[in-house]
TISEBA-71593 format. One line per field, with one value per atom (N, C-alpha, C): residue number from 1; residue in one letter; atom name; x, y, z. Coordinates in steps of 0.02 Angstrom, whole numbers. Atoms other than C-alpha are relative to their C-alpha. Example, Ala and Ser with C-alpha at 12.3 -4.5 7.8 and 13.67 -1.06 7.14 Angstrom:
// residues 2
resi	(1_1_1_2_2_2)
resn	(a_a_a_s_s_s)
name	(N_CA_C_N_CA_C)
east	(45_615_45_-42_684_-39)
north	(-59_-225_60_-59_-53_55)
up	(0_390_0_-3_357_37)
//
This chain:
// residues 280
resi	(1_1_1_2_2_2_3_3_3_4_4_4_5_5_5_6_6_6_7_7_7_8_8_8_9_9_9_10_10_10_11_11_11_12_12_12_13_13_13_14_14_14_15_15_15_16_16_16_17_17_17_18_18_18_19_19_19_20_20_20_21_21_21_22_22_22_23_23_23_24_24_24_25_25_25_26_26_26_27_27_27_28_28_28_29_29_29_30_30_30_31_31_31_32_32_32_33_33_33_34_34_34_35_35_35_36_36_36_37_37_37_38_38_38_39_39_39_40_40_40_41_41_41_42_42_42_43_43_43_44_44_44_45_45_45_46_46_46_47_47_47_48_48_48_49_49_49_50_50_50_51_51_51_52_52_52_53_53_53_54_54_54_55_55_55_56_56_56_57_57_57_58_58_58_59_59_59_60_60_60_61_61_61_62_62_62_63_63_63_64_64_64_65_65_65_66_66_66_67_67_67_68_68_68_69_69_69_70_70_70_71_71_71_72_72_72_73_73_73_74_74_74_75_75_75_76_76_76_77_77_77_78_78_78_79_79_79_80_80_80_81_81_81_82_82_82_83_83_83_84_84_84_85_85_85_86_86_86_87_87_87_88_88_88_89_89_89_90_90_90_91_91_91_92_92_92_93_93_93_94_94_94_95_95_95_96_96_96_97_97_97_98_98_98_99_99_99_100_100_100_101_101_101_102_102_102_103_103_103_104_104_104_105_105_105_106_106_106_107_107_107_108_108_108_109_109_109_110_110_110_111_111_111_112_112_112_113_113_113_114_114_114_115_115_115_116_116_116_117_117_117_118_118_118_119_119_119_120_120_120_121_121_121_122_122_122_123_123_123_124_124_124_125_125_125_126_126_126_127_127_127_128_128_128_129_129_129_130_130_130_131_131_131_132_132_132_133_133_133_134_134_134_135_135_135_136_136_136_137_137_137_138_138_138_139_139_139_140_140_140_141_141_141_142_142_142_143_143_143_144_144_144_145_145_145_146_146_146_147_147_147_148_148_148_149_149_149_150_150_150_151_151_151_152_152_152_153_153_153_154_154_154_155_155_155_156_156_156_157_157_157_158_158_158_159_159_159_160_160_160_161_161_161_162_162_162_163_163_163_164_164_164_165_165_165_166_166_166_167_167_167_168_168_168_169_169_169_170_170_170_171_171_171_172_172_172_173_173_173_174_174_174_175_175_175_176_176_176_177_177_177_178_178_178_179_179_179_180_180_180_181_181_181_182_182_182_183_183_183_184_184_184_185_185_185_186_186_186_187_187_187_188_188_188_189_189_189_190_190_190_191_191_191_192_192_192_193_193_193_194_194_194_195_195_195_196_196_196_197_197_197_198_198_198_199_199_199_200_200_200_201_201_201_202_202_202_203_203_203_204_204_204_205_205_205_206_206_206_207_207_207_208_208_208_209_209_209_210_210_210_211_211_211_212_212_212_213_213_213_214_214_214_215_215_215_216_216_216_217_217_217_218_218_218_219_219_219_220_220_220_221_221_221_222_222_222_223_223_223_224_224_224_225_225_225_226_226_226_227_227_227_228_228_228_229_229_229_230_230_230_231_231_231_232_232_232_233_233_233_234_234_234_235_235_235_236_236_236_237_237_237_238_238_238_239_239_239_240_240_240_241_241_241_242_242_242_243_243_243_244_244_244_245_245_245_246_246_246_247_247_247_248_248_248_249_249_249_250_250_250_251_251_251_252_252_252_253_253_253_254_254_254_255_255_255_256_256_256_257_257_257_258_258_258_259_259_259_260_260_260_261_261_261_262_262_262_263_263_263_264_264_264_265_265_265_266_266_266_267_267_267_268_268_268_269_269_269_270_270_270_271_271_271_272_272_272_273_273_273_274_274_274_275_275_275_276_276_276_277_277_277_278_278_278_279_279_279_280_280_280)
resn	(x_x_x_x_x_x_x_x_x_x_x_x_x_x_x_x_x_x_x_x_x_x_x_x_x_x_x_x_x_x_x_x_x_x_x_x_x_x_x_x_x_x_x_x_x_x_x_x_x_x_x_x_x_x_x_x_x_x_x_x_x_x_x_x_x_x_x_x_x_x_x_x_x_x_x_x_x_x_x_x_x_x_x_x_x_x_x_x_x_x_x_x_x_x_x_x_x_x_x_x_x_x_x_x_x_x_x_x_x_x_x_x_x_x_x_x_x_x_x_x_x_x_x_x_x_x_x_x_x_x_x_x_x_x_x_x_x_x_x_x_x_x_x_x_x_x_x_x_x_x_x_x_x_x_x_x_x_x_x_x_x_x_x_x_x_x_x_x_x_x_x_x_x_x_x_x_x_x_x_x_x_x_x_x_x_x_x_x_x_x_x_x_x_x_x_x_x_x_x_x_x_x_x_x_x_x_x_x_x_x_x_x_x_x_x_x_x_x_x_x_x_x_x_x_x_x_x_x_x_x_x_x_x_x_x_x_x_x_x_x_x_x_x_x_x_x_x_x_x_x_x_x_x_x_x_x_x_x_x_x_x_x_x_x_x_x_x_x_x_x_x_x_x_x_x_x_x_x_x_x_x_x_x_x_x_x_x_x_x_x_x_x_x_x_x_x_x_x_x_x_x_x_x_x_x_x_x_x_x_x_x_x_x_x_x_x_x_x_x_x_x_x_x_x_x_x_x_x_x_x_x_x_x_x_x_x_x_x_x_x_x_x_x_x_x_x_x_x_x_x_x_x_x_x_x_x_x_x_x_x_x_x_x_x_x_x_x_x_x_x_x_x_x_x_x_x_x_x_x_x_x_x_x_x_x_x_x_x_x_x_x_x_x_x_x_x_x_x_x_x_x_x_x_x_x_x_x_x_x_x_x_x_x_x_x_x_x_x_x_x_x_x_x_x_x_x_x_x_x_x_x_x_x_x_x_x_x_x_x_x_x_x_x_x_x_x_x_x_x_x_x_x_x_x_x_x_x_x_x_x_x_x_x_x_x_x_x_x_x_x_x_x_x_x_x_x_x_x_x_x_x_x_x_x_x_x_x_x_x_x_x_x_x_x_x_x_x_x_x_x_x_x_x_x_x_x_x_x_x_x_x_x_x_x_x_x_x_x_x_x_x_x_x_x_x_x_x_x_x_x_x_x_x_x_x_x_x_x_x_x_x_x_x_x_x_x_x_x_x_x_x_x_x_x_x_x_x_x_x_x_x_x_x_x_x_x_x_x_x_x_x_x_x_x_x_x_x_x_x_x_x_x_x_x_x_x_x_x_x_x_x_x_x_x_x_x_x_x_x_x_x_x_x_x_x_x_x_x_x_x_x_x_x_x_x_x_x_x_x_x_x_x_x_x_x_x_x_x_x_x_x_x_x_x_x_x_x_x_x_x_x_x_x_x_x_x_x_x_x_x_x_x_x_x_x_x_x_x_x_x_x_x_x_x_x_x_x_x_x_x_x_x_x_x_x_x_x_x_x_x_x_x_x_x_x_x_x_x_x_x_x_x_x_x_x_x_x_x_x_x_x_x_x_x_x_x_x_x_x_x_x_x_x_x_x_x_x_x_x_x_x_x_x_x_x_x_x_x_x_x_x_x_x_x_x_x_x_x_x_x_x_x_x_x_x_x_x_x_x_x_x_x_x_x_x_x_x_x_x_x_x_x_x_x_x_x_x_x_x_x_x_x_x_x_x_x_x_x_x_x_x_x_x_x_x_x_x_x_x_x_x_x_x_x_x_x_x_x_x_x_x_x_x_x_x_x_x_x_x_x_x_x_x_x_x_x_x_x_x_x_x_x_x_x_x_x_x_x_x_x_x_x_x_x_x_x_x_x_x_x)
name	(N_CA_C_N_CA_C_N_CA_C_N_CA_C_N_CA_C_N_CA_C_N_CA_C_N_CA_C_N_CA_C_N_CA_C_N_CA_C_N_CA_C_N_CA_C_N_CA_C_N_CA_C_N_CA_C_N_CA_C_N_CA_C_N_CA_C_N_CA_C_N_CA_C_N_CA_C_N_CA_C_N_CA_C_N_CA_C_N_CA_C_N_CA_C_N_CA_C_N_CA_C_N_CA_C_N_CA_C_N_CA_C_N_CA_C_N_CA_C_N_CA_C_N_CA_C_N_CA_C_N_CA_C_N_CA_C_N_CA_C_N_CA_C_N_CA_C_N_CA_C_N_CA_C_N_CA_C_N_CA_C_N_CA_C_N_CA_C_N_CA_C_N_CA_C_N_CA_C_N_CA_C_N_CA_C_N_CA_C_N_CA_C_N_CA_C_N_CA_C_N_CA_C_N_CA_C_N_CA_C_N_CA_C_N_CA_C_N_CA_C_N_CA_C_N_CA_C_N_CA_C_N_CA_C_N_CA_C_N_CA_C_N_CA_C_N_CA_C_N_CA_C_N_CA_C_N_CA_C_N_CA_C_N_CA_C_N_CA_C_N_CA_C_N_CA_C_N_CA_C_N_CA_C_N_CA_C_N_CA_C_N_CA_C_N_CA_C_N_CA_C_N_CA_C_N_CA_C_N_CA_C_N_CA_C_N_CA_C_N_CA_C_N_CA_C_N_CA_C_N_CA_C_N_CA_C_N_CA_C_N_CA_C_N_CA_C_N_CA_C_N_CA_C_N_CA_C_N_CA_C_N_CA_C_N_CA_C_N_CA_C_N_CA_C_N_CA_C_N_CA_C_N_CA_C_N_CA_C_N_CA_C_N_CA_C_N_CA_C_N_CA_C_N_CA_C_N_CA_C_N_CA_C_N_CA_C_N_CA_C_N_CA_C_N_CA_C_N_CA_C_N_CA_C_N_CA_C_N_CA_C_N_CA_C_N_CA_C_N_CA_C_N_CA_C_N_CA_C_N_CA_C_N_CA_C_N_CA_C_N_CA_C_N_CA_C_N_CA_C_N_CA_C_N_CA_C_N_CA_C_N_CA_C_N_CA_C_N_CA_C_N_CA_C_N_CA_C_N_CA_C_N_CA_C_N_CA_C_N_CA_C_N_CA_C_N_CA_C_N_CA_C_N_CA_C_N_CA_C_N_CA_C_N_CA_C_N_CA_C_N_CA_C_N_CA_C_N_CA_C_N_CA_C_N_CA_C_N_CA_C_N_CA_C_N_CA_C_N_CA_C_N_CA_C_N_CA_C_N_CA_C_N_CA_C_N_CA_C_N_CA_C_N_CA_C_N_CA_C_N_CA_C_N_CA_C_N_CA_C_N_CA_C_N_CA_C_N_CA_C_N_CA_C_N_CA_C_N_CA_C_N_CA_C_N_CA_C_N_CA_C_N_CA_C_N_CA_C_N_CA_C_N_CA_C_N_CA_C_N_CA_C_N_CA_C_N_CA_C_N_CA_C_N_CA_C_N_CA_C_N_CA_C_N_CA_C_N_CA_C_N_CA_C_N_CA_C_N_CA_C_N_CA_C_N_CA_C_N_CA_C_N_CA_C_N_CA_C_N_CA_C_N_CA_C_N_CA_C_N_CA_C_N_CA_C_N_CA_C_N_CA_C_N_CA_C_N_CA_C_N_CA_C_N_CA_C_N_CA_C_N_CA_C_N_CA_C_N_CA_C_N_CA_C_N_CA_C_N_CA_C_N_CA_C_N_CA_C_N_CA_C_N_CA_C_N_CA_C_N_CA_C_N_CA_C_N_CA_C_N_CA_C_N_CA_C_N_CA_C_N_CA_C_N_CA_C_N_CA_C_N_CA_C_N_CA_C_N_CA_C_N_CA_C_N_CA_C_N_CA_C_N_CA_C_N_CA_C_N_CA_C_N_CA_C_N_CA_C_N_CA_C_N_CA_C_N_CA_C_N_CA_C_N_CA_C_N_CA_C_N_CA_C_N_CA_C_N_CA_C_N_CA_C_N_CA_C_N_CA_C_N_CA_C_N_CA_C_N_CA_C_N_CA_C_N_CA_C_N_CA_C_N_CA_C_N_CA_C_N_CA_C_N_CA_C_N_CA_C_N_CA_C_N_CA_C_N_CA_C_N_CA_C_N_CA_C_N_CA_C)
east	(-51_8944_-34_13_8921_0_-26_8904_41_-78_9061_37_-33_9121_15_20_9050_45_-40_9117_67_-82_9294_23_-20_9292_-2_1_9252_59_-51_9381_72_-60_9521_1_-1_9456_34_-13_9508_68_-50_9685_4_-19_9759_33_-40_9873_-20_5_9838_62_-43_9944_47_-52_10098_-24_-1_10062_-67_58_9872_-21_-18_9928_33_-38_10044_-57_55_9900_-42_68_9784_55_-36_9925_23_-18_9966_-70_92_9744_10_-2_9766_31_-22_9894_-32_43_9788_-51_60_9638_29_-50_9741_15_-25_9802_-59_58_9619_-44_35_9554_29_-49_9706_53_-44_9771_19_2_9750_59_-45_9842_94_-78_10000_45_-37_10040_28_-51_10191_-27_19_10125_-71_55_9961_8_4_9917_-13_13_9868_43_-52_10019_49_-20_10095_55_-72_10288_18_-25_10310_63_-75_10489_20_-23_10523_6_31_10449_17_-25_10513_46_-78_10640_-18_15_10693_-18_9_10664_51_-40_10760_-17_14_10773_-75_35_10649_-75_69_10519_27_-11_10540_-20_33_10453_25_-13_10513_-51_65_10378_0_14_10296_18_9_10292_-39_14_10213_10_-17_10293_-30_11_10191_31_-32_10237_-33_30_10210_-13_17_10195_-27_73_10063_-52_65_9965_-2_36_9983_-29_42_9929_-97_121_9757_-2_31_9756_-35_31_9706_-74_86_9535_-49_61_9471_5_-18_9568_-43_54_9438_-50_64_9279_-40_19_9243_-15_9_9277_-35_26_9193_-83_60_9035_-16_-4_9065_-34_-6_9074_-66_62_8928_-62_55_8814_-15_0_8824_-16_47_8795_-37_66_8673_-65_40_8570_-9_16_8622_-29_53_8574_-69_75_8407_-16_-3_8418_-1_-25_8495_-66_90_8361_-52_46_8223_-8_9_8282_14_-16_8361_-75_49_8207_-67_63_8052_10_-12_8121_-75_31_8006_-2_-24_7979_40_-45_8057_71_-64_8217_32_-46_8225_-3_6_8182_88_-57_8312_82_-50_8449_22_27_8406_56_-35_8477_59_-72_8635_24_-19_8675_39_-7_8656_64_-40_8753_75_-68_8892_43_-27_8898_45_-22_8955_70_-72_9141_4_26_9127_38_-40_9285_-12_30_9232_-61_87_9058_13_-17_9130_36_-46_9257_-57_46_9101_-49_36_8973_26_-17_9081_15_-31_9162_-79_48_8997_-65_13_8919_30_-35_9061_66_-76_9186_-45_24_9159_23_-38_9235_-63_69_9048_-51_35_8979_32_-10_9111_-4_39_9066_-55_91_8861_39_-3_8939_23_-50_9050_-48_18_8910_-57_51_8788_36_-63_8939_-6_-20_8957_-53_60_8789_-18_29_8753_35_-31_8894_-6_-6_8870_-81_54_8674_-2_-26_8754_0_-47_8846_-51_41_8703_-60_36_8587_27_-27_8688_-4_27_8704_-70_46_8523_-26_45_8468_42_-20_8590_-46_41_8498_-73_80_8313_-33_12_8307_0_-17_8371_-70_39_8277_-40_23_8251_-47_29_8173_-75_66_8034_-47_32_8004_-30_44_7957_-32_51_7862_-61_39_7747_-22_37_7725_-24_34_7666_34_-72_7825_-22_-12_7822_37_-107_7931_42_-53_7990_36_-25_8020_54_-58_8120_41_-42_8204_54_-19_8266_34_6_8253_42_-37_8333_46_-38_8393_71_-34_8488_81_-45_8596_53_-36_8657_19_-20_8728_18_-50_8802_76_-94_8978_35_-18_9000_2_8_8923_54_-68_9050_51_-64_9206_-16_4_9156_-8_15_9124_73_-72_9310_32_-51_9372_-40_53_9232_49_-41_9341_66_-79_9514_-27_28_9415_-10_1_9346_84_-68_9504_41_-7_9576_-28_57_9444_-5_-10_9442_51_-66_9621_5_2_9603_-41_45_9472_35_-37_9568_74_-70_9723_-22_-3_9638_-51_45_9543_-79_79_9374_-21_34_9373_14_3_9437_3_-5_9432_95_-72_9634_18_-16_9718_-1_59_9612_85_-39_9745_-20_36_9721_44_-62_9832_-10_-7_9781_-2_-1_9763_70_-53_9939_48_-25_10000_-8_26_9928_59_-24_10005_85_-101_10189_21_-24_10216_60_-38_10325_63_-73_10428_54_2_10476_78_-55_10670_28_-26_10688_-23_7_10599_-60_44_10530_-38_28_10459_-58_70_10309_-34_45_10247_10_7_10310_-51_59_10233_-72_65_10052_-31_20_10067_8_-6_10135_-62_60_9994_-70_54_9871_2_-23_9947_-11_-31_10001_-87_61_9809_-33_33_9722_23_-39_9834_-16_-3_9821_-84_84_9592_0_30_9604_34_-22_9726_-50_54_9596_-58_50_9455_10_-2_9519_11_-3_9561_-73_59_9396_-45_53_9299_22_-12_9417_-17_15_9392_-90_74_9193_-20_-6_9206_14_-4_9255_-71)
north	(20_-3674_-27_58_-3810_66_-13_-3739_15_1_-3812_40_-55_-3721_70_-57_-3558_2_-18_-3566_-26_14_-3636_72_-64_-3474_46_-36_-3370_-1_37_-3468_56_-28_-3401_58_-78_-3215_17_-38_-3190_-24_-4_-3184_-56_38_-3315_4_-30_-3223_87_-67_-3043_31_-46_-2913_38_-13_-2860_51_-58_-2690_-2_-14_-2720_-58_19_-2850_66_-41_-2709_57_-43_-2583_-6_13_-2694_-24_-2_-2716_54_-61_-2531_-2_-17_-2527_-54_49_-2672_40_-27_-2578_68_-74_-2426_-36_14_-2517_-40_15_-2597_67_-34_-2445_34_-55_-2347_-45_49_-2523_-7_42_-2540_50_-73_-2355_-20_-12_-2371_-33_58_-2535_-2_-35_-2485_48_-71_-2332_12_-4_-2290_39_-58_-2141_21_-24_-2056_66_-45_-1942_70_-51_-1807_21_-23_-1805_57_-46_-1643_23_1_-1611_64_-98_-1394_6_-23_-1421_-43_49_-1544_31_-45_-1442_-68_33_-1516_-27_25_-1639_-69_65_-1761_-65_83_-1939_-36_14_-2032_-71_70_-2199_-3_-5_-2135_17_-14_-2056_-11_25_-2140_38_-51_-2017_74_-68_-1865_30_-23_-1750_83_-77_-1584_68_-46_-1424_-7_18_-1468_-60_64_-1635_-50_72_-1759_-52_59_-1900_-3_-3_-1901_-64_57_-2082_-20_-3_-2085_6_-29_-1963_-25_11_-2026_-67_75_-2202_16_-9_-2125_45_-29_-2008_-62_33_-2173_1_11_-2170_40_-57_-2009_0_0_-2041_-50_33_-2197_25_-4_-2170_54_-67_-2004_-21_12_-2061_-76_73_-2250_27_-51_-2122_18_-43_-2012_-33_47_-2163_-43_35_-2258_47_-33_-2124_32_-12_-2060_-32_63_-2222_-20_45_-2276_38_-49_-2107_10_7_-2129_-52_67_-2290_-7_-10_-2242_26_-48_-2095_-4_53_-2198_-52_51_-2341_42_-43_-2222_43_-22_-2115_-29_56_-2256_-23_51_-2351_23_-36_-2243_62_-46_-2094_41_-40_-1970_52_-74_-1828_1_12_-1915_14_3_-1948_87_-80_-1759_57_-59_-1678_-44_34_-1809_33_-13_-1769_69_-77_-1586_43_5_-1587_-34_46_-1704_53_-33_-1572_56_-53_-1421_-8_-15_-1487_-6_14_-1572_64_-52_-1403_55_-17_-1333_-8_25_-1312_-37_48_-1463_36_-23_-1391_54_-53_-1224_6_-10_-1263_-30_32_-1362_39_-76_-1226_49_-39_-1115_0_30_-1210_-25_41_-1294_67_-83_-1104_31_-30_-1024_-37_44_-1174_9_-1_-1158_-51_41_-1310_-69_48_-1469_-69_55_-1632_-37_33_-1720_62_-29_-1560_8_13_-1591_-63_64_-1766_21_-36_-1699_29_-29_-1613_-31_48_-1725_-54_69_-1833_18_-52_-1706_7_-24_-1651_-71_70_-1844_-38_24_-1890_7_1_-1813_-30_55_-1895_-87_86_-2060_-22_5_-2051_-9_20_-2030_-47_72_-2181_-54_87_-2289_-2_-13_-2215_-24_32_-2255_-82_81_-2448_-15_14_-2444_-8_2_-2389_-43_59_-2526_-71_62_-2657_8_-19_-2587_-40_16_-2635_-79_55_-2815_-52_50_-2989_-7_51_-3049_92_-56_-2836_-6_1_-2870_-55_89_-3058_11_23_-2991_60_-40_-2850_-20_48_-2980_-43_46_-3084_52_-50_-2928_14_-37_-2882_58_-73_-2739_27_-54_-2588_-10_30_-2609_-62_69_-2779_-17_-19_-2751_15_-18_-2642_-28_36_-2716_-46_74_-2886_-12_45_-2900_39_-28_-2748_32_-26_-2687_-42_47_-2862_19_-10_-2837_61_-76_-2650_-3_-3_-2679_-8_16_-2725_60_-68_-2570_57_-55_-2470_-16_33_-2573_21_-26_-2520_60_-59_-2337_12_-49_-2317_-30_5_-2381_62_-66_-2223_53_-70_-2116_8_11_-2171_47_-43_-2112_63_-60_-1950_33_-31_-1919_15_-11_-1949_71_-55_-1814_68_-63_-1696_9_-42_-1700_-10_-31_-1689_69_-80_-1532_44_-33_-1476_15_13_-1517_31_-30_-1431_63_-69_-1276_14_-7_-1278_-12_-7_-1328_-63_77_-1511_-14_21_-1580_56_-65_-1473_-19_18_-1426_-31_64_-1544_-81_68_-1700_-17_43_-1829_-11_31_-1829_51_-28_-1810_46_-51_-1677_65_-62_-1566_-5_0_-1615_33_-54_-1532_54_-52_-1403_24_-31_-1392_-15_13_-1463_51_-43_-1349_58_-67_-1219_-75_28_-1364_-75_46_-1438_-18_-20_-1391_-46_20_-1455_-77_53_-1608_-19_0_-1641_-60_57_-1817_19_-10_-1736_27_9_-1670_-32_88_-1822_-28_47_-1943_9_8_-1900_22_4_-1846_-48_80_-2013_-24_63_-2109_53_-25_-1991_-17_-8_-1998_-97_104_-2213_-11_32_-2243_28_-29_-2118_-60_47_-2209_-91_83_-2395_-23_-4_-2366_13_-2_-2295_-54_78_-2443_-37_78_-2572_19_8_-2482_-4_12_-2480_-69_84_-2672_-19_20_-2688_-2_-9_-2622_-22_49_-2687_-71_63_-2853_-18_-9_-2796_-14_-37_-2721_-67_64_-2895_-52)
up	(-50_3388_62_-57_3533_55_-86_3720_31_-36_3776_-57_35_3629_17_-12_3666_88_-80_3876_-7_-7_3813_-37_35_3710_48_-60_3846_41_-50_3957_-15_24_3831_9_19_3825_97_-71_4036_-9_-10_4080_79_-47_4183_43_-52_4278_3_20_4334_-8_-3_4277_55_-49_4384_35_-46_4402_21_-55_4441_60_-68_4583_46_-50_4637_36_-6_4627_59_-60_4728_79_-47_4849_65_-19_4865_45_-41_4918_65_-58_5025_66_-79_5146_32_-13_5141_34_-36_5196_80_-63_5332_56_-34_5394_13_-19_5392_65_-48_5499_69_-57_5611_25_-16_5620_66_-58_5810_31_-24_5836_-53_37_5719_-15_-13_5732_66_-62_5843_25_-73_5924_-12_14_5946_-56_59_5785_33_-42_5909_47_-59_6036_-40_20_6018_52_-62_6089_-34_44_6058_3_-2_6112_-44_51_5990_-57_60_5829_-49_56_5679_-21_11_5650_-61_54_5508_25_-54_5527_8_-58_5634_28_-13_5722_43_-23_5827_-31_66_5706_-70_59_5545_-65_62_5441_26_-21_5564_18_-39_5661_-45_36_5595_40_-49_5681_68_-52_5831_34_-43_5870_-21_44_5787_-47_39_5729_-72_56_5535_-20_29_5492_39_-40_5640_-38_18_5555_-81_53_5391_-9_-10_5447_22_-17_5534_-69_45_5392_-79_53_5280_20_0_5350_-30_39_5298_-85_80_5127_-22_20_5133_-13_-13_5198_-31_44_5105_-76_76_4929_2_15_4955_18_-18_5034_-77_36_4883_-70_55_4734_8_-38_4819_-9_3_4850_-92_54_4680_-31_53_4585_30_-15_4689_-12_32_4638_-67_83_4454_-34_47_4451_-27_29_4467_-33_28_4389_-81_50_4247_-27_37_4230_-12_32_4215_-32_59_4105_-82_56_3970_16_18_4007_-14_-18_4016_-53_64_3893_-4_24_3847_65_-52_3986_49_-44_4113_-7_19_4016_-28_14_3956_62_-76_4131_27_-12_4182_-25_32_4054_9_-22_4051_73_-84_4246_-23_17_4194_-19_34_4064_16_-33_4170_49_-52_4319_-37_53_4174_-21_35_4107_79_-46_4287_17_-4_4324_75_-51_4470_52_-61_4570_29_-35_4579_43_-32_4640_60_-66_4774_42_-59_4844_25_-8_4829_51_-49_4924_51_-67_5043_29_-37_5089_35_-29_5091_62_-56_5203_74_-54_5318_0_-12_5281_5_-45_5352_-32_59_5279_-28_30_5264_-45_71_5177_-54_63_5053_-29_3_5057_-52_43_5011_-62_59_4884_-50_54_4788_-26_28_4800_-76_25_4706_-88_56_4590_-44_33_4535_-24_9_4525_-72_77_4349_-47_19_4247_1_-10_4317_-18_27_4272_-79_77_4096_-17_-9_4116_-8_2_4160_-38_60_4048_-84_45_3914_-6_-2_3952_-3_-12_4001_-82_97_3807_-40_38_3745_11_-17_3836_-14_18_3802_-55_75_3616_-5_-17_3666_11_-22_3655_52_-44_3798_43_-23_3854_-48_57_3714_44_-41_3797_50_-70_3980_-27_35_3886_-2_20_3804_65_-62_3969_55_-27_4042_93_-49_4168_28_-8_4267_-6_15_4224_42_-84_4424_-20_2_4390_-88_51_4212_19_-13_4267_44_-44_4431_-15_2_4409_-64_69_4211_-33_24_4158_45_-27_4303_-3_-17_4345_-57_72_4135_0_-12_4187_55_-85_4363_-24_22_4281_-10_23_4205_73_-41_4350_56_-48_4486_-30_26_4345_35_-8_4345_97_-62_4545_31_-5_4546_7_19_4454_44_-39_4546_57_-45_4706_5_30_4625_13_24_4566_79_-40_4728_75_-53_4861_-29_32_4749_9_8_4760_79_-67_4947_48_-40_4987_-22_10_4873_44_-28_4979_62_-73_5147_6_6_5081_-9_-1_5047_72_-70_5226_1_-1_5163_11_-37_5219_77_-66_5393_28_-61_5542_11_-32_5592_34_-48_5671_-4_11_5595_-55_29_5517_-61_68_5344_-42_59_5193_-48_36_5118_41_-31_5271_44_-49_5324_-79_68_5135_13_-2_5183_83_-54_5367_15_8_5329_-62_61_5164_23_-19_5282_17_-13_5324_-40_43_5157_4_2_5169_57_-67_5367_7_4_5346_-61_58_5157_-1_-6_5205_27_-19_5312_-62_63_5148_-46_49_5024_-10_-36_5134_-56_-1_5130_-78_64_4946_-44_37_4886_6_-36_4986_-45_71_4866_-52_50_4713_-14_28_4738_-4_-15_4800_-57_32_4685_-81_60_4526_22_-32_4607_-28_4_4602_-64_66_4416_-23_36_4360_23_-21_4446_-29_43_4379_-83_66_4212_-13_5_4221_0_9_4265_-54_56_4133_-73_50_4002_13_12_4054_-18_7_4062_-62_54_3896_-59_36_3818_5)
//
């Protein structure tokens, strides 16, 4: 088969329009990242102004989402609460593959003690129940939303070393890995330079779902008191602090569980688009 053959075949295998719901998906992320950039400048009231005679009321022309027990405005706080629902899990998804990656190439590529001291550690931490170890360590630490950060990133690290270990020993065996062999390549420079570029697709899908995975993991944390400090705008520590007032105004805890649930669901639909289209 011709060239132009071969790239008109290609042409046909991508989709010419994206899919509805993963426009809607990346739509739903779009206003989230909006709101974690531009909290300051859109949000009706400050996320911190606190009115004690006010307490808790539904929403209203005035507060649209209705205020919590202390007067806040809830669709304030769940506008700043998009930042921490960012910056934590894009920390979390990042740091993690960028430790497995390596972690990953040198044990697919190098194998023998490396790859079983390597794996060895994957296994152990794999075999670990992840959530418990995180309530555990973050409690006995003290809390802190960046030592559940460190942790998530620790927790995520061995899985995703899997991940790229796997691709890595698909590509090993491969042509063109024999070819800079023979011209006398360095492993650095294999690796790097030929094998890595042919395994970034995959590793970009997966730190999609890592994303989902983590936002999840530290609203759970922040709902049981082991991520933000009280007070801090963020949707899983406002589950936690609206739950008494589900009856008087059920939108302060809705809210900030939709904007989990839509975003968390929105990141695994896009990473799963991703890696199917990879995967072809």
């Amino acid at each position: 088969m011709s060239a132009p053959a071969i790239a008109e075949t290609r042409k046909t295998k991508l989709p010419r329009h994206l899919p509805i719901v993963i426009l809607i998906a990346a739509l739903i992320i779009t206003v989230v990242v909006i709101c974690a950039v531009l909290g300051e400048g859109i949000a009706p009231y400050s996320p911190f102004l606190q009115r004690l005679g006010v307490g808790d009321t539904p929403p209203s022309a005035a507060h649209i989402a209705g205020t919590d027990l202390l007067g806040r405005d809830v669709l304030s706080r769940v506008i700043y609460g998009a930042r921490t629902a960012l910056v934590g899990p894009v920390v979390v998804a990042t740091g993690a593959f960028a430790i497995a990656t390596l972690l990953g190439l040198l044990s697919g590529y190098l194998g023998g003690l490396v790859d079983s001291a390597i794996m060895r550690w994957v296994d152990f931490m794999v075999a670990l129940p992840g959530p418990l170890v995180a309530i555990v360590v973050v409690g006995v630490v003290g809390g802190g939303y960046w030592t559940a950060v460190f942790v998530l990133v620790v927790l995520f690290t061995a899985p995703d070393t899997r991940i790229v270990r796997s691709a890595v020993l698909e590509q090993r065996p491969l042509p063109y890995i024999d070819a800079a062999r023979t011209l006398g390549i360095s492993k650095a420079r294999i690796l790097f330079v030929h094998i890595l570029p042919n395994v970034l697709p995959i590793i970009l899908a997966y730190v999609v779902l890592d994303f989902a995975f983590a936002l999840v993991n530290l609203a759970g944390l922040s709902f049981l008191g082991l991520g933000v400090e009280p007070g801090t705008p963020d949707w899983g520590r406002m589950l936690f602090e609206n739950r008494n007032i589900l009856f008087s105004n059920p939108v302060a805890l809705l809210l900030p569980a939709a904007m989990i649930i839509l975003t968390a669901v929105s990141m695994n639909l896009i990473g799963d688009w991703l890696f199917e289209r990879i995967a072809k």
